[in-house]
C-alpha positions as CSV (number, residue, x, y, z in Angstrom):
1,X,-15.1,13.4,-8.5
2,X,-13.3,10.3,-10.6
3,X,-10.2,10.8,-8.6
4,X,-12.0,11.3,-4.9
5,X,-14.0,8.1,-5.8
6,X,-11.1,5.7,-6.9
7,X,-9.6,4.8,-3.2
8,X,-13.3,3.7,-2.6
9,X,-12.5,-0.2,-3.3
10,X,-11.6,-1.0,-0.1
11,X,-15.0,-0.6,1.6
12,X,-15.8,-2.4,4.3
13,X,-13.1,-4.5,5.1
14,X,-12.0,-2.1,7.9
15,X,-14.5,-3.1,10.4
16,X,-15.2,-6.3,9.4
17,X,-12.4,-8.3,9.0
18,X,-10.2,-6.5,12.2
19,X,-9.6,-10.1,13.2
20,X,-7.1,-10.6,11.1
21,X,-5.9,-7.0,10.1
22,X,-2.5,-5.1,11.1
23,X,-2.9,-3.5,14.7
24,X,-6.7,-3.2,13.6
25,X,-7.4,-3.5,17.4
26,X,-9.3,-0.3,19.4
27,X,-12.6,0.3,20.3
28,X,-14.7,2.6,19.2
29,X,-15.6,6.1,20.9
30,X,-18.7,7.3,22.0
31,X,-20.4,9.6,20.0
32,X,-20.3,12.5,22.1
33,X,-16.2,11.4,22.4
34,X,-16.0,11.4,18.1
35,X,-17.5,14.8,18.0
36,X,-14.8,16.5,20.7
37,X,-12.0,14.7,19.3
38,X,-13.5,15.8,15.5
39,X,-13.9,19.2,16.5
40,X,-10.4,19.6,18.3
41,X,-8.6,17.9,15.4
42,X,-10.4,21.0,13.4
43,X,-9.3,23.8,15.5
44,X,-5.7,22.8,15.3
45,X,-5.9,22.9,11.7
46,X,-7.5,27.0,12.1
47,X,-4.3,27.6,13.8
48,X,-1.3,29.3,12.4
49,X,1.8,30.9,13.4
50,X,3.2,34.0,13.7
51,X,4.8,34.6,10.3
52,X,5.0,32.6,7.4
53,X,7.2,28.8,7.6
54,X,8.5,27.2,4.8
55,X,8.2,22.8,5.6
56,X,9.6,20.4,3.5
57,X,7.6,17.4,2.7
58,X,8.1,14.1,0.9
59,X,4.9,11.8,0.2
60,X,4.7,8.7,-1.9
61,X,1.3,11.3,-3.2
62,X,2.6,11.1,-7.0
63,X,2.8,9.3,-10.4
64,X,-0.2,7.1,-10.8
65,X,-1.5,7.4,-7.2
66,X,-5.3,7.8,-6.8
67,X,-4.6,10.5,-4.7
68,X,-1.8,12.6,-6.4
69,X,-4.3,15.6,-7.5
70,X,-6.0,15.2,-3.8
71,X,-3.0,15.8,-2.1
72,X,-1.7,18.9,-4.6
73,X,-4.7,20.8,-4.0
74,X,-5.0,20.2,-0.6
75,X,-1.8,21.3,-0.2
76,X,-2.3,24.2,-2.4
77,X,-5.2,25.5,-0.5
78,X,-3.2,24.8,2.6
79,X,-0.7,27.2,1.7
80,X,-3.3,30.0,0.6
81,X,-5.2,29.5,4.1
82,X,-2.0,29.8,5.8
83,X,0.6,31.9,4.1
84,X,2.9,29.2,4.5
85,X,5.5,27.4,2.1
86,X,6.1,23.7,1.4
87,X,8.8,22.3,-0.7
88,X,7.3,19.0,-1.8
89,X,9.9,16.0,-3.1
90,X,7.2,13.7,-3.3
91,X,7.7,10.5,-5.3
92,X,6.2,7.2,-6.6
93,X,6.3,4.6,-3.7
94,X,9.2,2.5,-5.6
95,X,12.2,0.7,-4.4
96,X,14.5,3.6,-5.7
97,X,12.4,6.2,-4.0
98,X,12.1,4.4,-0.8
99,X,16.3,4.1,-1.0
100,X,16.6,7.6,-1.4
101,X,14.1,8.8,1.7
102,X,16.8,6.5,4.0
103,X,19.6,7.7,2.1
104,X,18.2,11.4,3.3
105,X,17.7,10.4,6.7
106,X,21.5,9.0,6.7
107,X,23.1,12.3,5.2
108,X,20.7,15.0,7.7
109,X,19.0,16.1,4.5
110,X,15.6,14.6,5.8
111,X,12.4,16.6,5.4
112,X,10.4,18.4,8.5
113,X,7.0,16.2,7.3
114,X,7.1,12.9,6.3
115,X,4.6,10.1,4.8
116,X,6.0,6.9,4.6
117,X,5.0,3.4,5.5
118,X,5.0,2.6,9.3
119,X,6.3,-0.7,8.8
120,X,9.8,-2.0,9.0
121,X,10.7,0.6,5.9
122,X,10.6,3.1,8.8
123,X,12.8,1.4,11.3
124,X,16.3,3.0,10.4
125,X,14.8,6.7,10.9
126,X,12.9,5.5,14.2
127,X,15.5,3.4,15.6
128,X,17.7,6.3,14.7
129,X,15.2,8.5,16.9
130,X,15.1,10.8,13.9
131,X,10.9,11.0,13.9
132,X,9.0,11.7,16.8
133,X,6.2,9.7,19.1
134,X,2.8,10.6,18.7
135,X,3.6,9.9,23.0
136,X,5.8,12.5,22.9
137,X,4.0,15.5,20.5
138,X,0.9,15.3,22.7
139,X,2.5,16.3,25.7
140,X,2.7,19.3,23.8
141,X,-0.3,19.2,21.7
142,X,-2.5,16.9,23.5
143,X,-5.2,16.6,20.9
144,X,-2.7,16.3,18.2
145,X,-4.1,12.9,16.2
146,X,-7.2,12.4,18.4
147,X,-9.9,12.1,16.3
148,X,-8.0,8.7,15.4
149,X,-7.9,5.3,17.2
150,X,-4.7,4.7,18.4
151,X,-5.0,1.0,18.3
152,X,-5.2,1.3,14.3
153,X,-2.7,3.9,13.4
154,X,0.3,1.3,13.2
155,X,2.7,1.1,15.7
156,X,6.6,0.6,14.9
157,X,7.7,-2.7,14.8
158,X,10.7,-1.4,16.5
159,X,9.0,-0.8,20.2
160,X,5.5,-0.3,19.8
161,X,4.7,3.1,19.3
162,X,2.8,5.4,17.0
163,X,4.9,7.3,15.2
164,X,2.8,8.4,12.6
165,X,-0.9,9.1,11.6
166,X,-2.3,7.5,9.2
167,X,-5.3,8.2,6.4
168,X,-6.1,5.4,4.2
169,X,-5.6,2.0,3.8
170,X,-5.3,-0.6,1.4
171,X,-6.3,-3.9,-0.5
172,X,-4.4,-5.7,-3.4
173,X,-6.5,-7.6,-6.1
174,X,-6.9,-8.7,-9.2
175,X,-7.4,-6.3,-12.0
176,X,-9.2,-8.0,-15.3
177,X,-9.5,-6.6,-19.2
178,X,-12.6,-8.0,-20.2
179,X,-12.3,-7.6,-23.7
180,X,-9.0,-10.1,-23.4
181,X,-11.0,-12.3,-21.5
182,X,-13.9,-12.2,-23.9
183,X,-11.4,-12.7,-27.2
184,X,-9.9,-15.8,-25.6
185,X,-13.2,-17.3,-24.7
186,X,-12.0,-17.6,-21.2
187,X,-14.7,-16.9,-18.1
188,X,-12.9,-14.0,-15.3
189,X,-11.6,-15.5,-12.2
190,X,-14.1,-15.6,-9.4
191,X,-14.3,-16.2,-5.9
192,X,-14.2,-19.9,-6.1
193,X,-11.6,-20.1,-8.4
194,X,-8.5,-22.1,-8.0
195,X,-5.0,-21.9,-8.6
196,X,-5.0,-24.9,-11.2
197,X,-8.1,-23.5,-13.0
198,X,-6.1,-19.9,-12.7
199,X,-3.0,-21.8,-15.0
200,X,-5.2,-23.5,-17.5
201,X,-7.0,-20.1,-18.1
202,X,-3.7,-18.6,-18.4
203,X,-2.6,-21.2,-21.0
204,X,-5.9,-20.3,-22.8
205,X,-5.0,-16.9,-23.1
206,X,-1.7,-17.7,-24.3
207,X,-2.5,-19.8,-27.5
208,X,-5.1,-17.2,-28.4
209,X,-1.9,-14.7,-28.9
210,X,-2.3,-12.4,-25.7
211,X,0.1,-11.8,-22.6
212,X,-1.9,-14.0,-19.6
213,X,-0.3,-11.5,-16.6
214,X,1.0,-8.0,-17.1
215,X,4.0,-7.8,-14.8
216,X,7.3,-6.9,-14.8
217,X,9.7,-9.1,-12.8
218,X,12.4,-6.5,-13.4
219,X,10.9,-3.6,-11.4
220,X,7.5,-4.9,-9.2
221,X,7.8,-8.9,-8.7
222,X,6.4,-7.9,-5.7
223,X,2.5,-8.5,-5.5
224,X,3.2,-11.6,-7.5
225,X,5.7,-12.8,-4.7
226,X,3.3,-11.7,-2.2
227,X,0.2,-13.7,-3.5
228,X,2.1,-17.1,-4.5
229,X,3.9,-17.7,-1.0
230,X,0.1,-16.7,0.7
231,X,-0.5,-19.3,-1.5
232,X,1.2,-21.9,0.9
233,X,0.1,-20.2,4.2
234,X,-2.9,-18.3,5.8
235,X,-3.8,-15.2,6.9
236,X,-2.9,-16.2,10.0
237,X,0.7,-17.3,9.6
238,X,1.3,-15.2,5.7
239,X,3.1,-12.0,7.4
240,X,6.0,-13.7,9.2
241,X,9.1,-13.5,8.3
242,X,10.5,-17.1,8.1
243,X,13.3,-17.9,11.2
244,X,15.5,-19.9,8.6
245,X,15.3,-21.3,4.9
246,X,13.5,-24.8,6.1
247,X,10.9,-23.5,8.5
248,X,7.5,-23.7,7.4
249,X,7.1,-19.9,6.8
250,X,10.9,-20.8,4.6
251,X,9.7,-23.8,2.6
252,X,6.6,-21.8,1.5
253,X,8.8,-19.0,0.1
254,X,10.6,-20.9,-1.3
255,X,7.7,-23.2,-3.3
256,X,5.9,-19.6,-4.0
257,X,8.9,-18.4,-5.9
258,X,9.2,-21.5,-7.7
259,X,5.6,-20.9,-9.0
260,X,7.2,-17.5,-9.8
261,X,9.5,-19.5,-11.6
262,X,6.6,-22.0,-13.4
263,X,4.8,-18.2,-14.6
264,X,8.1,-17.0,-16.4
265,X,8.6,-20.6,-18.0
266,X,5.1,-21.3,-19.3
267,X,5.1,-18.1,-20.8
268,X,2.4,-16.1,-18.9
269,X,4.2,-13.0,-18.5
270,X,5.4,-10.1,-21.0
271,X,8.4,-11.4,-22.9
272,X,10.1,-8.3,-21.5
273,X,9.3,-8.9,-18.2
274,X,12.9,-9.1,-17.1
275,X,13.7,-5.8,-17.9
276,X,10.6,-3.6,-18.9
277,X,9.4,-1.3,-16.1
278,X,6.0,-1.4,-14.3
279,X,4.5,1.6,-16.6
280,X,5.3,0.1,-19.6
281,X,3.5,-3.6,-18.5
282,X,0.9,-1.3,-17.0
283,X,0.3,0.1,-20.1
284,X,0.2,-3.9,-22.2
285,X,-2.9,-4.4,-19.9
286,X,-4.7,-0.7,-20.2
287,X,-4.4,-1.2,-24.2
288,X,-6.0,-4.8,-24.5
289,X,-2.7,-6.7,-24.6
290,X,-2.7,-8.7,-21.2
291,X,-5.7,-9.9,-19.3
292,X,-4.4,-9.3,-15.7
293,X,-3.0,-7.1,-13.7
294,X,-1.7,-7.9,-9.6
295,X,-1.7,-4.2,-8.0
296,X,-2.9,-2.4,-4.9
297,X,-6.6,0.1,-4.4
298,X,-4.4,2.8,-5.6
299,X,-4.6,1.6,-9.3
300,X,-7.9,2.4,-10.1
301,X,-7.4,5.9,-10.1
302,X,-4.4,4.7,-12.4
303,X,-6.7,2.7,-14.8
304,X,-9.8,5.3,-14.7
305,X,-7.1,8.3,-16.1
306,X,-6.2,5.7,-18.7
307,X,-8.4,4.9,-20.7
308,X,-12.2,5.9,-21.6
309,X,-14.0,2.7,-21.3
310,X,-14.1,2.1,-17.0
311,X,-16.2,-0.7,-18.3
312,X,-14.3,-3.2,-19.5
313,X,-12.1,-3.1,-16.4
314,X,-13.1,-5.3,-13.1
315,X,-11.0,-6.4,-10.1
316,X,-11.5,-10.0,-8.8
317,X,-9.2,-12.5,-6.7
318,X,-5.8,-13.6,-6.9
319,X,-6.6,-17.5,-7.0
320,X,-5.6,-19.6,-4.6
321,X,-4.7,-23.1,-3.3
322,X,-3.9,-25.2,-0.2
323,X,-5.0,-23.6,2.8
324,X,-4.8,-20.0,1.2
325,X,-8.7,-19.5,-0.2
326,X,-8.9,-17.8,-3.1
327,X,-11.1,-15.0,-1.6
328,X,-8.2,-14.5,1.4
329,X,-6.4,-10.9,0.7
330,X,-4.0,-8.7,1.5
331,X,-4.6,-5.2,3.2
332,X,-4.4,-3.1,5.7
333,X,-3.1,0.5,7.1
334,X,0.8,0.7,6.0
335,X,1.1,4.8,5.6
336,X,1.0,7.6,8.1
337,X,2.0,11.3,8.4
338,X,5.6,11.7,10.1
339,X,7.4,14.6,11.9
340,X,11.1,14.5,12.2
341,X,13.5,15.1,15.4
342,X,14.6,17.6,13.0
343,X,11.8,19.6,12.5
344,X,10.4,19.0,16.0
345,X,13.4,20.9,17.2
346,X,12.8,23.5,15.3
347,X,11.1,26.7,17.0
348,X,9.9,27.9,13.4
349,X,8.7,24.6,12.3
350,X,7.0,22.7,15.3
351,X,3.7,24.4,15.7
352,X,3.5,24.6,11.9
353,X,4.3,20.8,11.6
354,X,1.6,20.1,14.0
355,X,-1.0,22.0,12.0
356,X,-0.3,20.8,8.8
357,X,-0.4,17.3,9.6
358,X,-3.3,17.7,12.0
359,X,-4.9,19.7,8.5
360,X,-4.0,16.5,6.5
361,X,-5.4,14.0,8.9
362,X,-8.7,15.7,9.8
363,X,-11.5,13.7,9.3
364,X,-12.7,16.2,6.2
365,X,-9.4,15.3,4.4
366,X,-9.0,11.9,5.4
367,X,-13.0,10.9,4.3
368,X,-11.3,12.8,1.1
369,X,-8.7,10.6,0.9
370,X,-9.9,7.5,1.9
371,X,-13.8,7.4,1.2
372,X,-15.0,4.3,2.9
373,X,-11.4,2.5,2.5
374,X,-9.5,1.7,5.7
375,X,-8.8,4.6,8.1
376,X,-8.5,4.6,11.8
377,X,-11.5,7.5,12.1
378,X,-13.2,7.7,15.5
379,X,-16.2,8.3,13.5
380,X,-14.5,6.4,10.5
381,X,-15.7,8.6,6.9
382,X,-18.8,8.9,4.2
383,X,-19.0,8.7,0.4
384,X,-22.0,8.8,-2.0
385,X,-21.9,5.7,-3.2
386,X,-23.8,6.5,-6.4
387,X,-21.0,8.1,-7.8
388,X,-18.8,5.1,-7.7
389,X,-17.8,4.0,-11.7
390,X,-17.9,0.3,-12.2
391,X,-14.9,-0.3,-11.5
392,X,-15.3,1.0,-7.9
393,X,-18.8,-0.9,-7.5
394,X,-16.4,-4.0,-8.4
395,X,-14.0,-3.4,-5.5
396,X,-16.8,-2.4,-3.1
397,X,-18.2,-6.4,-4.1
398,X,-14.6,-7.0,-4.0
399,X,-14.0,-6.2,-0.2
400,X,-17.6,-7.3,0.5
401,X,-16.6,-10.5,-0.3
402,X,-13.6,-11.4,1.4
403,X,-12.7,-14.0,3.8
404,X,-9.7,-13.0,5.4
405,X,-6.9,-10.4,5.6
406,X,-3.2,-10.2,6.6
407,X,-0.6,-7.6,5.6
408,X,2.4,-7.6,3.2
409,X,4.9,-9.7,4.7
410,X,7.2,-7.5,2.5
411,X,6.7,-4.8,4.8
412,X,8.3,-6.8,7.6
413,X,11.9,-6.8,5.5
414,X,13.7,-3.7,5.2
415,X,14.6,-2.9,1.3
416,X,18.3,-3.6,1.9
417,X,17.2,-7.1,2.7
418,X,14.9,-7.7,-0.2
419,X,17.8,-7.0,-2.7
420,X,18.7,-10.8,-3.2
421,X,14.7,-11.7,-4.4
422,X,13.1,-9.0,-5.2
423,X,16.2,-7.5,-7.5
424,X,17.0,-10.7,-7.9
425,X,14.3,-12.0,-9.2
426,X,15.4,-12.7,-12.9
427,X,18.2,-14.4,-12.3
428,X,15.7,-16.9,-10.1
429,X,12.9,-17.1,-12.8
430,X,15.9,-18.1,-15.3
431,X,17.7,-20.5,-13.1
432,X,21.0,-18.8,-12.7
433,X,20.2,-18.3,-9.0
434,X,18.8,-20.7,-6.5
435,X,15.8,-20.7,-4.8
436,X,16.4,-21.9,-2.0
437,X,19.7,-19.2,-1.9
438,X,18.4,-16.6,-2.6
439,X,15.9,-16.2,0.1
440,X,18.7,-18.1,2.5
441,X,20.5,-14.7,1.3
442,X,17.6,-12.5,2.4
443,X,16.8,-14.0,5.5
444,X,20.6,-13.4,6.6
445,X,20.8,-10.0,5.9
446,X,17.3,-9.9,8.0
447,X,19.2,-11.7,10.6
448,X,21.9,-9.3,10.5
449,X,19.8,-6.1,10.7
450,X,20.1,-5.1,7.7
């Protein structure tokens, strides 16, 4: 039950803060619509071929996602059901991983089922033509995906279209140690906290002898460059890419990475934060060494497998300043289930493609998956809330609480591009590289297509 209840932190952002989600735009079916597009989701899941079909998937289901164990069974009881094979290469969602699923797609070694973020990540295999439509699969299966609002399943950036279908969504917070908090005589973050109150806490933290912010600028500067450029927009304007280096959406990368910078030089972060990975600064804040942690929903599952005392953990806001407020956050739907050209092509695979995906997407699964996080559910999904550890009721208040949302404007910039920042980043944070240059750099290569 711990590891079906940990995606429950986003809540009920889904609905109520469409306004300023990603593609959250759709209306809602009638009821006696939900139940025929429910029930013929579920009888292309009872469906299977002829003779047995071996797919080969890659997910981002593994390492310290909340739903690594969901996904193994399901596709364990998959198999049984159908008498089908899958060769799974899943992998944690890193920047190595995401290199090798284009790398794949370049070399023809791509698997028949993919889920992968439906953001600009994905616009080498769709520009490529190497997935296919949802358009285009419904001709042939035309209640393939309908027990989902296509408004909400998250078009390609490259020309609109829904490529893949998605299950849950996602929110990135704050993740607090108490007990830190507590020995440093410092009061947790809170909604009305602000960036300047955020630094002096910090500082307290410090001279009492712990790490302030467990992060590793080596690996994941990511959620840290995320939330301190946000800091200098809105959730209006945060995910655009900037046009040039001295454009407003420029100048505020370029101030949020110099408060990057102002992190490393006060020393808030692990002294190893330039080259220690993000399990190892993961594990300074699980064992009492760091009092805060920048990560996505998924953690909590993370953080309730690692340790025995769900109690001392919270999640909060990342504070904020200027226009940004502090309870402002960053979510949405950036994952959905793909099916290659390859695959589709294939007379053995197709119809098995098609079931498996509509099996992983139906709304048992996905209210499996998601509980009452983002989804783009016709009749959206249930959970008992009174299972929910503390951590969970924390992210429920969490989400309850917000004032705004906008999407990573990371997933807007392909991984090629984000080489000169985020790999970058600590020769910026030590002042070998330039500001200013660096992002110059990335917004080049962005220019260039890359």
């Amino acid at each position: 039950m711990k590891k079906m209840l940990a995606m429950l932190l986003t809540g009920t952002i889904v609905f109520s803060m469409t306004a300023c989600g990603n593609n959250s735009s759709g209306g809602a079916s009638t009821p006696s619509d939900s139940k025929e597009t429910s029930t013929a989701n579920k009888t292309s899941t009872t469906e299977s071929t002829s003779s047995p079909v071996t797919l080969n998937v890659t997910t981002t289901y593994a390492g310290e996602d909340t739903n690594a164990t969901n996904y193994q069974d399901a596709i364990a009881a998959w198999q049984k059901e159908t008498g089908n094979t899958l060769n799974d290469a899943s992998g944690s969602a890193t920047e190595t991983f995401k290199a090798r699923v284009i790398s794949d797609f370049e070399m023809g070694s791509e698997p028949d089922v993919l889920f992968y973020f439906n953001g600009v990540d994905s616009n080498p295999f769709v520009e490529a033509g190497k997935v296919v439509s949802i358009e285009e699969i419904r001709q042939t299966y035309p209640d393939y995906a309908t027990n989902m609002k296509d408004g909400m399943m998250g078009a390609s950036p490259v020309d609109g279209k829904n490529y893949s279908v998605p299950v849950n969504g996602y929110w990135e917070g704050m993740f607090v140690n108490k007990a830190v908090c507590e020995a440093a005589n410092v009061e947790i973050p809170g909604p009305d906290t602000t960036w300047d109150e955020f630094m002096d806490i910090c500082q307290t933290i410090k001279d009492a002898g712990y790490t302030p912010i467990a992060a590793s600028f080596a690996e994941i500067p990511h959620y840290w460059f995320e939330f301190c450029i946000y800091n200098y927009l809105d959730p209006a304007t945060h995910n655009i890419v900037p046009g040039s280096v001295d454009d407003k959406q420029g100048t505020a990368w370029v101030k949020g990475i110099s408060d990057m910078k102002l992190l490393y030089e006060n020393g808030f972060l692990p002294e190893n934060t330039l080259s220690a990975t993000d399990g190892e600064t993961f594990q300074l804040f699980v064992d009492g060494k760091a009092a805060f942690l920048i990560d996505g929903s998924w953690k909590v599952g993370g953080i309730e497998g690692a340790t025995d005392d769900i109690d001392n953990f919270t999640v909060t806001y990342v504070p904020g300043k200027n226009d940004r407020k502090t309870t402002d956050i960053i979510g949405g739907l950036s994952s959905g289930w793909y099916i290659t050209r390859k695959a589709w092509e294939d007379p053995e695979k197709q119809k098995t493609c098609v079931e498996f995906i509509s099996y992983m997407t139906s709304d048992e699964m996905v209210s499996k998956f998601a509980s009452v996080s983002a989804t783009a559910l016709n009749n959206g999904s249930q959970v008992d809330e009174s299972q929910l550890s503390s951590l969970a009721v924390a992210g429920l208040d969490f989400v309850k609480g917000a004032t705004g949302m906008t999407g990573a404007v990371q997933d807007q910039v392909t991984q090629e591009a984000r080489v000169p920042v985020f790999n970058g980043m600590p020769d910026i944070v030590t002042g070998k590289t330039d500001i200013a240059a660096a992002v110059e750099e990335l917004l080049g290569l962005v220019a260039a297509g890359k």
